[in-house]
The first five atom37 places (N, CA, C, CB, O) and aatype in JSON, in Angstrom:
{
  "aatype": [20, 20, 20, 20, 20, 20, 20, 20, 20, 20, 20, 20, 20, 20, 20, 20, 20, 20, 20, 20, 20, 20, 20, 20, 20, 20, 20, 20, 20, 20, 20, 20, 20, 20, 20, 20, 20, 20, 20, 20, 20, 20, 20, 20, 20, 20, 20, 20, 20, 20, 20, 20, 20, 20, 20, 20, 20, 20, 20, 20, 20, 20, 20, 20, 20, 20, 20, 20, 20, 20, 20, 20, 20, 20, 20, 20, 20, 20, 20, 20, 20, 20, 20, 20, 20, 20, 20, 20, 20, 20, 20, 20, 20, 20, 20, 20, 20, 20, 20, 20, 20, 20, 20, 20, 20, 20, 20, 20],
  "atom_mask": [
    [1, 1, 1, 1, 1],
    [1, 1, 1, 1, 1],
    [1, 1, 1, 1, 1],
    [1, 1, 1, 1, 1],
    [1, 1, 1, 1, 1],
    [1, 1, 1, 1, 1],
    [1, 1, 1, 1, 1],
    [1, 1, 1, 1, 1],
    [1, 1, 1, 1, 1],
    [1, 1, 1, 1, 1],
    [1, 1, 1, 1, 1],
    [1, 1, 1, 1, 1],
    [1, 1, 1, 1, 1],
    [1, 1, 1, 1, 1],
    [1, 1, 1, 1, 1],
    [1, 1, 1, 1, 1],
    [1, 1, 1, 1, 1],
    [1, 1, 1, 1, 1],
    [1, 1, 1, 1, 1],
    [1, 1, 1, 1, 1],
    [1, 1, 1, 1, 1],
    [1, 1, 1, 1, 1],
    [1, 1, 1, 1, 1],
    [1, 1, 1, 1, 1],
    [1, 1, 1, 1, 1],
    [1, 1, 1, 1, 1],
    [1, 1, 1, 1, 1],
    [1, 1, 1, 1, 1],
    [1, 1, 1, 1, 1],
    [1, 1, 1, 1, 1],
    [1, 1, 1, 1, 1],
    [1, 1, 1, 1, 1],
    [1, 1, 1, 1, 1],
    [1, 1, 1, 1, 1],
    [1, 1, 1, 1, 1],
    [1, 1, 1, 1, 1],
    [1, 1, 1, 1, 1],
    [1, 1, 1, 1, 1],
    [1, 1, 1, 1, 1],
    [1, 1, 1, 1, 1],
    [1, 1, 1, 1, 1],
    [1, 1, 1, 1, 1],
    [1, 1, 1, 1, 1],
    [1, 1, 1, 1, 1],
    [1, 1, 1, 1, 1],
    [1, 1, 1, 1, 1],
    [1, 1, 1, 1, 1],
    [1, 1, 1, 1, 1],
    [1, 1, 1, 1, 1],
    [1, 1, 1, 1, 1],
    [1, 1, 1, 1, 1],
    [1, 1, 1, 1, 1],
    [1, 1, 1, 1, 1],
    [1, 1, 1, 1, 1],
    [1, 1, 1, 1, 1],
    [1, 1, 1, 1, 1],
    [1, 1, 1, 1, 1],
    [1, 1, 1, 1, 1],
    [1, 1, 1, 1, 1],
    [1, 1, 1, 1, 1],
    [1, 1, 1, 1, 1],
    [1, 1, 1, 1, 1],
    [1, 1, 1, 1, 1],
    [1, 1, 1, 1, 1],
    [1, 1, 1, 1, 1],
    [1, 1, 1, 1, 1],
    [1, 1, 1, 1, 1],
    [1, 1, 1, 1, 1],
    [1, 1, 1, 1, 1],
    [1, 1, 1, 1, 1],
    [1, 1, 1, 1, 1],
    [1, 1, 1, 1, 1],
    [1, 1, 1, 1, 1],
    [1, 1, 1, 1, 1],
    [1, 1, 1, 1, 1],
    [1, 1, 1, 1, 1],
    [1, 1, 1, 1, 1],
    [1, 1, 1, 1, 1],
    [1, 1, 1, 1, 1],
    [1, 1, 1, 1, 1],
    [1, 1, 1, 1, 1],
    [1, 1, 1, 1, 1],
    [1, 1, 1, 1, 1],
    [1, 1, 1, 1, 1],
    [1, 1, 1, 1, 1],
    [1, 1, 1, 1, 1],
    [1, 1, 1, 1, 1],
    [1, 1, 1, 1, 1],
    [1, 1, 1, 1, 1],
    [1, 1, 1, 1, 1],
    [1, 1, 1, 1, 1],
    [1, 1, 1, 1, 1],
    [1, 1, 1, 1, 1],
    [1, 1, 1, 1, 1],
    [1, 1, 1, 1, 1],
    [1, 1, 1, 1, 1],
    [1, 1, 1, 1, 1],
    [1, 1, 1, 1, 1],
    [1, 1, 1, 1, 1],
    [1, 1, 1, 1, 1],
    [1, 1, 1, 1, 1],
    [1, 1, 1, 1, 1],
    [1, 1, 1, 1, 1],
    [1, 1, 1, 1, 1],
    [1, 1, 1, 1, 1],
    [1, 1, 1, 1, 1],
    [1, 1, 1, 1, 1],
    [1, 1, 1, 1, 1]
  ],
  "atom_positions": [
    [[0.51, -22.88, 18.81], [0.18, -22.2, 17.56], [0.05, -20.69, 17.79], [-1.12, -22.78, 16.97], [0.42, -19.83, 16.99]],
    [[-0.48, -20.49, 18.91], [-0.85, -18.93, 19.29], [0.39, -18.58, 19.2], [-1.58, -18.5, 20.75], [0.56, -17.45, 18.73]],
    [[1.47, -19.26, 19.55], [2.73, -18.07, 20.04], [3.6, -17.91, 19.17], [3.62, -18.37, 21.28], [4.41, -16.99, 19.06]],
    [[3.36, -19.34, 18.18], [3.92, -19.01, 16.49], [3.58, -17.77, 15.94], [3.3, -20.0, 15.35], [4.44, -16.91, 15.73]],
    [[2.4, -17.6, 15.69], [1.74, -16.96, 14.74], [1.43, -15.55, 15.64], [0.41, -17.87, 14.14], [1.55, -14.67, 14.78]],
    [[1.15, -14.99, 16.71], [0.83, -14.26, 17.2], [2.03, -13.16, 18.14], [-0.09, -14.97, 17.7], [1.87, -11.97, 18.4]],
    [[3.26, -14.07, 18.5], [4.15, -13.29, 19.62], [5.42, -13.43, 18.25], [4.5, -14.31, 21.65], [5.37, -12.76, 17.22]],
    [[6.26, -14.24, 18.51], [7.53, -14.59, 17.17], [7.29, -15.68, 16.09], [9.01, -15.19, 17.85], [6.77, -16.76, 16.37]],
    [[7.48, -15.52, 15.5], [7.7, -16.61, 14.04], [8.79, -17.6, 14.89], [8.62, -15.65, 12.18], [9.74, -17.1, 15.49]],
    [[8.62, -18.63, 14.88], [9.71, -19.88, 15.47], [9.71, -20.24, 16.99], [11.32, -19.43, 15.22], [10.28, -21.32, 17.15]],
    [[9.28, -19.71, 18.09], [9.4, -19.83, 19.34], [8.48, -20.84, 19.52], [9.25, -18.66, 20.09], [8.59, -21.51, 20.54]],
    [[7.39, -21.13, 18.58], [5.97, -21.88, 19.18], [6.8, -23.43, 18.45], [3.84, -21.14, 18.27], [6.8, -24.54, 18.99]],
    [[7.43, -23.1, 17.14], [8.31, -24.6, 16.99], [9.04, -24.88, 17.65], [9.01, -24.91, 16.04], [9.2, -26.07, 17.88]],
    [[9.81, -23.96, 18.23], [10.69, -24.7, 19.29], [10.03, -25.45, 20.44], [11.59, -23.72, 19.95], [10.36, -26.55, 20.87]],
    [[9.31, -24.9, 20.74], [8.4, -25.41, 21.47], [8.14, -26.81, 21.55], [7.45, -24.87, 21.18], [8.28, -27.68, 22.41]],
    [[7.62, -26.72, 20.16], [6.84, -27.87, 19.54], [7.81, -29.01, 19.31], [6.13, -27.45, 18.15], [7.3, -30.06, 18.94]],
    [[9.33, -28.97, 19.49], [10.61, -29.75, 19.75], [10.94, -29.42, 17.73], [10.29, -31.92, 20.59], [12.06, -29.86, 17.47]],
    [[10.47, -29.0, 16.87], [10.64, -28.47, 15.92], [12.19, -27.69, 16.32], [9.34, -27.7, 15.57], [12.18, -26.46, 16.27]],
    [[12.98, -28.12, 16.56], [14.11, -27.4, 16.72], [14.79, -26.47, 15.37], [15.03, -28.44, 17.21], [14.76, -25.24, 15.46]],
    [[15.48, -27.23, 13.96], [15.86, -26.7, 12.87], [14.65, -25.81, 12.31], [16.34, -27.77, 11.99], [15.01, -24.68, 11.99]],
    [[13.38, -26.08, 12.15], [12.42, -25.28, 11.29], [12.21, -23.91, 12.72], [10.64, -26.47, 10.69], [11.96, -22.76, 12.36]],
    [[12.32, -24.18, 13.97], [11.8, -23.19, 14.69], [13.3, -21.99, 14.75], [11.15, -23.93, 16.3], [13.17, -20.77, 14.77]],
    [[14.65, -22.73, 14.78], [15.8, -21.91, 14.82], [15.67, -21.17, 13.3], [17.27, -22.87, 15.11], [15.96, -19.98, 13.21]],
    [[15.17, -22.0, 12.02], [15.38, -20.65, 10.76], [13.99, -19.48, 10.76], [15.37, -21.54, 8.82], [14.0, -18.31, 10.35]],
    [[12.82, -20.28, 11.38], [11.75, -19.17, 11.93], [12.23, -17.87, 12.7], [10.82, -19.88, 12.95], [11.58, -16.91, 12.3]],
    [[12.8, -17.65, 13.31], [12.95, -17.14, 14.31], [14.49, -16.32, 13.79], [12.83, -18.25, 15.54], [14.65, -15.18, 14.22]],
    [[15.27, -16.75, 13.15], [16.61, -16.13, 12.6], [15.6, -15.07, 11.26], [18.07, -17.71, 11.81], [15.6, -13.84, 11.19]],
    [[14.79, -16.09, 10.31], [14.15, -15.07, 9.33], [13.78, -13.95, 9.86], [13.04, -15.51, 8.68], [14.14, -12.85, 9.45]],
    [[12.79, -14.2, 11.11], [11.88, -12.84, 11.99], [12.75, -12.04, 12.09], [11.22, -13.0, 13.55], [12.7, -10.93, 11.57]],
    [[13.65, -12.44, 12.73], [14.98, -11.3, 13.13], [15.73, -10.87, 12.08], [16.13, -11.89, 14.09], [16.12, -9.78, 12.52]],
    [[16.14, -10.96, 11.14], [16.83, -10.22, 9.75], [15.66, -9.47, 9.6], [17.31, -11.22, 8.23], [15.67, -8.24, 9.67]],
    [[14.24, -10.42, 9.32], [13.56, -9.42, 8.84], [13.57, -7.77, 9.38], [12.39, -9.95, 8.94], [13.96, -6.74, 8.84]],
    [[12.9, -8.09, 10.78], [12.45, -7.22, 11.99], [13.84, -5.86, 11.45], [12.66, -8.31, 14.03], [13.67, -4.65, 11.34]],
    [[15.05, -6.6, 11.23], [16.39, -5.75, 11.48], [16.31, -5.0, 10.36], [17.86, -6.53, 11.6], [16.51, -3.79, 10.48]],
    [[15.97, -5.61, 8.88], [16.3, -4.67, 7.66], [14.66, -3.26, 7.54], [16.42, -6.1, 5.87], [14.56, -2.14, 7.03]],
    [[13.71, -4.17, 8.31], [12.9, -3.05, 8.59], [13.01, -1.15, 8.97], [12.45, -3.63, 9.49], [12.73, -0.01, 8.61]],
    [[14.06, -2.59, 10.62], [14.15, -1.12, 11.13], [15.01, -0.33, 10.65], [14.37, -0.99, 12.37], [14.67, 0.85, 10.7]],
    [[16.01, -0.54, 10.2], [17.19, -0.46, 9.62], [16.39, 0.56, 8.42], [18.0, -2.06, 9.19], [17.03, 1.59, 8.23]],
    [[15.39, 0.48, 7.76], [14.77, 0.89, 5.93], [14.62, 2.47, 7.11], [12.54, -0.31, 4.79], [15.26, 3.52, 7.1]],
    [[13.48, 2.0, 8.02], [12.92, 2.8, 8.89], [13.95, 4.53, 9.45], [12.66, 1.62, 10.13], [13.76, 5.7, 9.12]],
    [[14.89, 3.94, 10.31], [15.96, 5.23, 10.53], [16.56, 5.64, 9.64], [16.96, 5.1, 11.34], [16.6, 6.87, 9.61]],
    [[17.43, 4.77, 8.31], [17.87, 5.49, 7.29], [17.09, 6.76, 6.19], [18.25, 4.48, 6.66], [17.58, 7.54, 5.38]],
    [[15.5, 6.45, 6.69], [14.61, 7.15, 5.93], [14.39, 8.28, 6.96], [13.31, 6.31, 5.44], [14.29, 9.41, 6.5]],
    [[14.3, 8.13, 8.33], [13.86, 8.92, 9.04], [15.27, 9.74, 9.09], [13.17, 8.35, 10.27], [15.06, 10.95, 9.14]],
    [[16.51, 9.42, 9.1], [17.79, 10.3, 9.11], [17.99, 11.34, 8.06], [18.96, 9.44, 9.0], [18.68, 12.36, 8.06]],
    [[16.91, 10.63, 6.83], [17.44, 11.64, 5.48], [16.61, 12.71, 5.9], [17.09, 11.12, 3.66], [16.99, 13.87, 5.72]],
    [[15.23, 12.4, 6.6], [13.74, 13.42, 6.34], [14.44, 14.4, 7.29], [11.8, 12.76, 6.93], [14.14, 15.59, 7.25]],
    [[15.47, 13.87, 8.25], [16.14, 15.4, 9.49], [17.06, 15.71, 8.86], [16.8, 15.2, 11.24], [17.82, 16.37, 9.56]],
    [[17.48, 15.57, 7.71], [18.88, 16.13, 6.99], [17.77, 16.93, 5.8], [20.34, 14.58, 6.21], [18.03, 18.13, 5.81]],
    [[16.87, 16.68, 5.01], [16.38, 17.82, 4.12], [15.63, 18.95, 5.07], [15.3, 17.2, 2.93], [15.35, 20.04, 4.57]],
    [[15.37, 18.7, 6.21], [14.4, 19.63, 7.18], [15.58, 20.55, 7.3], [13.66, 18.94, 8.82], [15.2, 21.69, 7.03]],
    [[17.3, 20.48, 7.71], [18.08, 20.96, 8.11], [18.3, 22.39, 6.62], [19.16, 19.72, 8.55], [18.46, 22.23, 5.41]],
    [[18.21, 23.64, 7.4], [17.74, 24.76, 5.81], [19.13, 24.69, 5.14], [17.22, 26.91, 6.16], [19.1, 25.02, 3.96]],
    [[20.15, 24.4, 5.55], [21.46, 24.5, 4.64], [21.95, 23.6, 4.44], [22.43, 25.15, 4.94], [23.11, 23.59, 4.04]],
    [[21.12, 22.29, 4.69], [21.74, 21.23, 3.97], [21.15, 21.3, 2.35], [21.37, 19.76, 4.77], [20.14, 21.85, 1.91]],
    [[22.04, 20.64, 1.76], [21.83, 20.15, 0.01], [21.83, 18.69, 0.08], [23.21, 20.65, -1.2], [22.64, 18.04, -0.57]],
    [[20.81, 18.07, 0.95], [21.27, 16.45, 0.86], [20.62, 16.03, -0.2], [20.92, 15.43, 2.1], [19.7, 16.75, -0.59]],
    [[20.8, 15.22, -0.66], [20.01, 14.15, -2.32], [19.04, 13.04, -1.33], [21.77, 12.76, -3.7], [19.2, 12.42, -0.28]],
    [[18.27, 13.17, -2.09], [16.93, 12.33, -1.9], [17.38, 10.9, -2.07], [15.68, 12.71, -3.05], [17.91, 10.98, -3.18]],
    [[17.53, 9.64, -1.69], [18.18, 8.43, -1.59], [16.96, 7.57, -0.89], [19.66, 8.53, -0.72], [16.53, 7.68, 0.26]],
    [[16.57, 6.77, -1.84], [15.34, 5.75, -1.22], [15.86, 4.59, -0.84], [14.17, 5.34, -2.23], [16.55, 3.89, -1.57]],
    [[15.59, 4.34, 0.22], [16.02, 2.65, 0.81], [14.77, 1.9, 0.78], [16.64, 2.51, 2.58], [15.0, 0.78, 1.22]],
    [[13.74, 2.01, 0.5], [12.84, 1.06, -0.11], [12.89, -0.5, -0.01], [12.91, 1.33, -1.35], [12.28, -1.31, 0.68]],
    [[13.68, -0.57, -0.79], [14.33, -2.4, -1.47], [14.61, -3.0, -0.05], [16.31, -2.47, -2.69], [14.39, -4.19, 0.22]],
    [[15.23, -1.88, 1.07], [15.6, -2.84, 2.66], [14.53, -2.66, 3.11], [16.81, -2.38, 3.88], [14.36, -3.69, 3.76]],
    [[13.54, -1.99, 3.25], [12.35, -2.25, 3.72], [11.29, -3.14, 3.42], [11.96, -1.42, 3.68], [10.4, -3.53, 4.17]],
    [[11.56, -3.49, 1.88], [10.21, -4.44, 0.94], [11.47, -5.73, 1.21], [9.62, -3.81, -1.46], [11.04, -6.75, 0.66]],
    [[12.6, -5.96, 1.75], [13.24, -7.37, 1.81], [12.97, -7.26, 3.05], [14.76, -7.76, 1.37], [12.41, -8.32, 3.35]],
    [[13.06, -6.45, 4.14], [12.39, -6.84, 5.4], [11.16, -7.77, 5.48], [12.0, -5.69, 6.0], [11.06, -8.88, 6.01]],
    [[9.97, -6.79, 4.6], [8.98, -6.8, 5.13], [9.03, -8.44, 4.27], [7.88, -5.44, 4.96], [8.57, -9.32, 4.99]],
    [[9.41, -8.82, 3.18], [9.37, -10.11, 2.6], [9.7, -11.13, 3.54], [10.21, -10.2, 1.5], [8.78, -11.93, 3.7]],
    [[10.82, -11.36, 4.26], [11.71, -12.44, 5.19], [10.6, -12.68, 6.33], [13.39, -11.74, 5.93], [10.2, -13.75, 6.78]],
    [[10.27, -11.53, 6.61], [9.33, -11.5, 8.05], [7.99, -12.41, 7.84], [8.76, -9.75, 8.47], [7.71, -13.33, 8.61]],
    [[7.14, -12.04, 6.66], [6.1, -12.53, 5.84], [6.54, -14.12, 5.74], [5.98, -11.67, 4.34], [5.78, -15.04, 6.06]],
    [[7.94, -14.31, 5.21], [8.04, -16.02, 4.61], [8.22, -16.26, 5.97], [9.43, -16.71, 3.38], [7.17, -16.83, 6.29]],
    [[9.03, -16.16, 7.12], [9.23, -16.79, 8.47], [7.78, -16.84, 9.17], [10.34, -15.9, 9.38], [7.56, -17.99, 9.56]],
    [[6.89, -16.08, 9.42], [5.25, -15.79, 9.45], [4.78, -17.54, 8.58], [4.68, -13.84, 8.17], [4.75, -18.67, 9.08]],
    [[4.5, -17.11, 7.27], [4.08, -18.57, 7.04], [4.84, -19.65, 7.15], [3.67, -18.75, 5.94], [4.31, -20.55, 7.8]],
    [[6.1, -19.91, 6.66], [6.64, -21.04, 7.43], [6.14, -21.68, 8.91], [7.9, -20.63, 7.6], [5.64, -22.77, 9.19]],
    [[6.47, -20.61, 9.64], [5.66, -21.04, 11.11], [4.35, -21.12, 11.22], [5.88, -20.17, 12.17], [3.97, -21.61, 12.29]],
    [[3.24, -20.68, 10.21], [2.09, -21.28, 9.87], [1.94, -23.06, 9.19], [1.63, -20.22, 8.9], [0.94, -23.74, 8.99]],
    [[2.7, -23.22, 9.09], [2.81, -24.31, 8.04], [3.37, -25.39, 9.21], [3.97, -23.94, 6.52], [3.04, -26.57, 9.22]],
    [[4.45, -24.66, 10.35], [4.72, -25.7, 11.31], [4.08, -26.28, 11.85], [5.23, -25.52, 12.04], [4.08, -27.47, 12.17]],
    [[2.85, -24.7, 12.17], [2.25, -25.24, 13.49], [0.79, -25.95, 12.88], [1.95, -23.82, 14.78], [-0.1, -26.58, 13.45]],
    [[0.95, -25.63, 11.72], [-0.5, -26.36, 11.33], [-0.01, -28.25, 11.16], [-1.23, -25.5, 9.42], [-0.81, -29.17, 11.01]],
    [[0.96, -28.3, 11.21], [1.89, -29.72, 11.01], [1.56, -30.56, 12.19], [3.66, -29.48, 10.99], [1.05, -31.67, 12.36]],
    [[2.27, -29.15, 13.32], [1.83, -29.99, 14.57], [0.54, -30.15, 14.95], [2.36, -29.55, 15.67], [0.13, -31.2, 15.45]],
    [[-0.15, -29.17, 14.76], [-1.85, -29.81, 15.35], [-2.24, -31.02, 14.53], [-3.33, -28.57, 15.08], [-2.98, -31.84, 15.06]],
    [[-1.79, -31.21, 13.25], [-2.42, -32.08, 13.02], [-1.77, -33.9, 13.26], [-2.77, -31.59, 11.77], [-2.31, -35.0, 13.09]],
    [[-0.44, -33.48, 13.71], [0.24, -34.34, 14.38], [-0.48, -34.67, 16.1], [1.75, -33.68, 14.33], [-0.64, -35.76, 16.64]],
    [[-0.76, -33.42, 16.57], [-1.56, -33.66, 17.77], [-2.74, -34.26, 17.7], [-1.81, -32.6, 18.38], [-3.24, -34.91, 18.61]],
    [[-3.32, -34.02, 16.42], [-4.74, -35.27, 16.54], [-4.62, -36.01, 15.75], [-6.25, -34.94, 16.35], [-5.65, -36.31, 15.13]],
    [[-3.63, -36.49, 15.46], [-3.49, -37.16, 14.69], [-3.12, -39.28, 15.9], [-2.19, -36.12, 13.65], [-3.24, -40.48, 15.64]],
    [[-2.76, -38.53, 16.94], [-2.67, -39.49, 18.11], [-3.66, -40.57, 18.95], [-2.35, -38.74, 18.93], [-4.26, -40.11, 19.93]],
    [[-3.8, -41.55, 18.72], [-4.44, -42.29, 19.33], [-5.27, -41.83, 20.74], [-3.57, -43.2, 19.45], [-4.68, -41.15, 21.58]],
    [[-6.3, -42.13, 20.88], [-6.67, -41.38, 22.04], [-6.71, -42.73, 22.71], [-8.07, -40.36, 22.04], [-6.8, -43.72, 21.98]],
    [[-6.6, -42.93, 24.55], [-6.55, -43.51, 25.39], [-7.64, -44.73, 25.26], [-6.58, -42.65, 26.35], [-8.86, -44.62, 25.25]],
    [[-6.98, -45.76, 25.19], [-8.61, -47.12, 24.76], [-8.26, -47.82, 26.21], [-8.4, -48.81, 22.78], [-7.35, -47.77, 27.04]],
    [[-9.49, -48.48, 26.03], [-10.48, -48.52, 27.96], [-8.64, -49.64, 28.64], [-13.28, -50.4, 28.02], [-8.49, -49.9, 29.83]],
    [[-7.72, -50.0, 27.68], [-6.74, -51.07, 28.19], [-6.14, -50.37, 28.4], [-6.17, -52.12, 27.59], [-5.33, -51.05, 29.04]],
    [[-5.71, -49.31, 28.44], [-4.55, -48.27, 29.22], [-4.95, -47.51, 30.18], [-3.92, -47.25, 28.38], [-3.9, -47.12, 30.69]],
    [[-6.2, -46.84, 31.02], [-6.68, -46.4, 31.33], [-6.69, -47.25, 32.84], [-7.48, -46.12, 30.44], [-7.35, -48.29, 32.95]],
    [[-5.81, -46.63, 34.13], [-5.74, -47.54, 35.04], [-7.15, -47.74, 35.72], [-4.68, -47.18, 35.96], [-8.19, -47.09, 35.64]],
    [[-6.6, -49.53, 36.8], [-8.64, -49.08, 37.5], [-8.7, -48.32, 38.2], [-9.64, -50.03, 38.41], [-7.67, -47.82, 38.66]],
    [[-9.84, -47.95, 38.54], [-10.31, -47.08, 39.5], [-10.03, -47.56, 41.06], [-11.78, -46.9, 39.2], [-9.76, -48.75, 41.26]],
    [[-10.1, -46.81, 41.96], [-9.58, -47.28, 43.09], [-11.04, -46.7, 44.24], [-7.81, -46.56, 43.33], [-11.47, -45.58, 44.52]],
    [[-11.42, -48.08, 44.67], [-12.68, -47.9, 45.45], [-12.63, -48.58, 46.54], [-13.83, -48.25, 44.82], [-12.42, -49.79, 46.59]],
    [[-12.86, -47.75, 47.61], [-12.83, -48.45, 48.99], [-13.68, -48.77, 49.94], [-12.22, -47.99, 49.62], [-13.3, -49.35, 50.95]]
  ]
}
């Protein structure tokens, strides 16, 4: 769960043998992560083109790739909340060891 939610969106399902839900986790993170950075330099390229004194560049907001970044990243985020809360409760959800499986002890 930690590595869902804390390092990538999808790596902690794969993990978890969640293969299809951990491969679209992990593809969302990454578009996301990309249209971010992507909002990020196109904004930072315009702010060194109006700084430049003889440029006439037009003001052009990329916004919309930054708020669909930051959206994809957010839904892959809970999705992989939703996995891993699946699996813990699949993990206790397991029979715990009763005294007939439990080999004997070995005393000499």
């Amino acid at each position: 769960m930690l590595l869902n939610q804390f390092a990538t969106p999808g790596l902690g399902s794969l993990l978890g043998r969640r293969i299809l839900p951990g491969l679209g986790q992990l593809a969302l993170a990454i578009a996301g992560c990309a249209l971010v950075i992507a909002w990020y330099a196109l904004t930072l390229m315009q702010a060194y083109e109006l700084m430049d004194m003889n440029a006439s560049a037009s003001v052009a907001s990329h916004a919309r790739l930054g708020e669909a970044g930051a959206v994809a990243f957010l839904v892959s985020w809970f999705w992989a909340l939703a996995t891993s809360l699946s699996l813990l409760r699949e993990a206790k959800g397991t029979d715990p060891a009763s005294p007939m499986n439990i080999p004997p002890r070995i005393t000499e």
